[in-house]
C-alpha positions in Angstrom: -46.8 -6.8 31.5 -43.4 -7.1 30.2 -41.0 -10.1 29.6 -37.3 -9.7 30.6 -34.7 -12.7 30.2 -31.7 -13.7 33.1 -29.3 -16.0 33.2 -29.1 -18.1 36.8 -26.3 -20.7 37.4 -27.3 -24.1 37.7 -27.6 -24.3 41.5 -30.3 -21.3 41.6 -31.7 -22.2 38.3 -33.0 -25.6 40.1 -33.9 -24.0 43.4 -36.5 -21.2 41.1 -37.7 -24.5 39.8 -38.2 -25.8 42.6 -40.3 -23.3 44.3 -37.4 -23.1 47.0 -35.9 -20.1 45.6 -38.1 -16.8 45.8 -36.3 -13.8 45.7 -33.8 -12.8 43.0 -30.9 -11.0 44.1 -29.3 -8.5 41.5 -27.6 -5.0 41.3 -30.1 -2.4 41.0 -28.2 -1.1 37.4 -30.5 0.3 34.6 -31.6 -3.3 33.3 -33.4 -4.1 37.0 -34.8 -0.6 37.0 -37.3 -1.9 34.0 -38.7 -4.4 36.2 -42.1 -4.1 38.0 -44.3 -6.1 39.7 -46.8 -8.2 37.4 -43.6 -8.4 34.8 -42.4 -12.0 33.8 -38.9 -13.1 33.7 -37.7 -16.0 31.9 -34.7 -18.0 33.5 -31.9 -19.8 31.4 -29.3 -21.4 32.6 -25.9 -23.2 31.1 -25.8 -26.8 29.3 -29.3 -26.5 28.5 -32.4 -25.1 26.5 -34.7 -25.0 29.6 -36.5 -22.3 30.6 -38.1 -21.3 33.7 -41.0 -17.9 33.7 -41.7 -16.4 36.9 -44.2 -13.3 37.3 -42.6 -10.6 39.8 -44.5 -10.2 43.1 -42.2 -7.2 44.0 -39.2 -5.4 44.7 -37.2 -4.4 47.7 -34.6 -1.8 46.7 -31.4 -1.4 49.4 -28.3 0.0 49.7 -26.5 -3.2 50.0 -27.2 -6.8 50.6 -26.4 -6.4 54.4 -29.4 -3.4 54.6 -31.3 -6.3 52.1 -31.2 -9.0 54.4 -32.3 -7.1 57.5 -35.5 -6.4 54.8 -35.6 -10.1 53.4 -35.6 -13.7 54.9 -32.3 -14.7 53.6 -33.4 -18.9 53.3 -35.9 -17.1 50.6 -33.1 -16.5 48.2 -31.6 -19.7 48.1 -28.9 -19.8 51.2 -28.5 -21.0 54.4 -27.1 -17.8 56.2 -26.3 -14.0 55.4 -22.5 -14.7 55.6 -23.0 -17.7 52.9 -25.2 -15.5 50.9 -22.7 -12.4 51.5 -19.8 -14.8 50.7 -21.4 -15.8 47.3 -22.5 -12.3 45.8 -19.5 -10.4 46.2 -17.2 -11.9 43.2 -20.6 -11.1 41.1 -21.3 -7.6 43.0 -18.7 -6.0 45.3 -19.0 -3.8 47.8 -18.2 -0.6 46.2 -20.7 -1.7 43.2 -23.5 -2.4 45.5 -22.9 1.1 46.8 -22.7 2.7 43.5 -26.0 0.8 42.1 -27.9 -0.4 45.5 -29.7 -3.8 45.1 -33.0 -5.1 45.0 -34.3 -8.0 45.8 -37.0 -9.2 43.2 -39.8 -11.0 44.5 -41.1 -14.1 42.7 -43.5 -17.2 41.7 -43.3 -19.3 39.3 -45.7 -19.1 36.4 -47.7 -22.6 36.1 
């Protein structure tokens, strides 16, 4: 089992808490290729020194969020609707990123 560290924004950083929030949406770059299931991640977040751990259940690797959502209940990563969620990842990954790295959807639950 290995221990990797992300940063969330506030918004998603309270939904993980929550239990609302469980799958992760990231590029699929070298730093996401180290994860596997049973792995931990800790959450942090701005403005504070919280934490939040979370063992990985698994991963759905895709092309692109649009194949990732036909693969994954969107309302599981924290939006309403594909076109919000679309909407919302493209300033952090665009298009011709996601195509150059694919995705993955990481699979999670909290660690009590």
């Amino acid at each position: 089992m290995t221990q990797h560290f992300m940063h969330l924004q506030p918004v998603y950083f309270n939904l993980v808490k929550s239990g609302a929030k469980t799958v992760e949406l990231r590029a699929w770059d070298e730093k996401r290729k180290q994860i596997k299931p049973d792995d931990e991640i800790v959450f942090r977040t701005d403005g504070t020194t919280d934490t939040i751990t979370v063992r990985v259940k698994y991963l759905i690797v895709a092309y692109d969020f649009i194949e990732l959502f036909d693969m994954v209940d969107v309302k599981k990563t924290g939006f309403e609707s594909v076109e919000i969620a679309l909407q919302t990842m493209e300033p952090f990954y665009s298009r011709a990123d996601q195509h150059k790295t694919g995705v993955v959807g990481i699979g999670i639950e909290l660690v009590r």
